[in-house]
NUVEX-735466 format. One record per residue (C-alpha): residue in one letter; y, z, x. Coordinates in pm, whole numbers, plus 32768, in hexadecimal, padded with zeros to 4 digits. Example, Ala and Ser with C-alpha at 12.3 -4.5 7.8 and 13.67 -1.06 7.14 Angstrom:
! residues 2
A7E3E830C84CE/S7F9682CA8557/
! end
This chain:
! residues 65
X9F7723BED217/X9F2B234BD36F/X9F442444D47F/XA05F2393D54C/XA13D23A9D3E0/XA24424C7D3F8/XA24B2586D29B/XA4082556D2C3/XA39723A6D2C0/XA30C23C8D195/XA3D12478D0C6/XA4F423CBD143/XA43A2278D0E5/XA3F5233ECF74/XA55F235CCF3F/XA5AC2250CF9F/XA4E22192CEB8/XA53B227CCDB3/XA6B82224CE04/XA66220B9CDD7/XA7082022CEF2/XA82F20EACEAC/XA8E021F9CF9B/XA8F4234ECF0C/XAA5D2332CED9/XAA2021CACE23/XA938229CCD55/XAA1823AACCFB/XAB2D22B2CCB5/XAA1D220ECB94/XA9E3234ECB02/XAB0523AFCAC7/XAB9C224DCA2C/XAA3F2270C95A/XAA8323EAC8D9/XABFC2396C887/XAB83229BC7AE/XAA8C235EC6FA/XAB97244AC6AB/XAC992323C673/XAB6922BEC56D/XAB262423C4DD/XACBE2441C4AE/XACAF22F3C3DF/XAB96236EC2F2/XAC2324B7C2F6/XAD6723FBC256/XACBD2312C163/XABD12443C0B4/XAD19250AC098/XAD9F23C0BFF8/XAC62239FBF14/XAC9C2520BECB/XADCF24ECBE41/XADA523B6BD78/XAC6E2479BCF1/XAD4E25DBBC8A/XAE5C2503BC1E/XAD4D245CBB22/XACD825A4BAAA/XAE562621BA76/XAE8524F4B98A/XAD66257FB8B2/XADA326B1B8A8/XAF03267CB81C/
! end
C-alpha cells in the first residue's frame, strides 16, 4: 500500500467493490427481495411435501383397511 494511501481509501474502495457498484441502501434493498424469496421458495416446498405427505398416509390408510 503506498505511503500517500489513507487506510479509510481503501477500505472504502473494498466495499465498494464488494457492493458492486451498488449504494448500501441499493444493497440492502437486494437482500432483502433475495431472502423473501427464499422463504417465498421454502413456503412452496414446505406446501408440496405436506401435499406428498398426505397423498402418501392417505395410500397407506387404503391398505390398511
Amino acid at each position: 500500500m503506498p505511503e500517500h494511501d489513507n487506510p479509510d481509501d481503501h477500505a472504502d474502495r473494498m466495499l465498494e467493490a464488494a457492493l458492486g457498484g451498488l449504494t448500501p441502501h441499493q444493497a440492502l434493498i437486494e437482500q432483502s427481495l433475495a431472502d423473501q424469496a427464499k422463504g417465498d421458495e421454502r413456503a412452496a416446498a414446505i406446501a408440496k411435501n405436506r401435499e406428498r405427505a398426505l397423498r402418501l398416509l392417505a395410500e397407506l390408510e387404503k391398505k390398511l383397511d
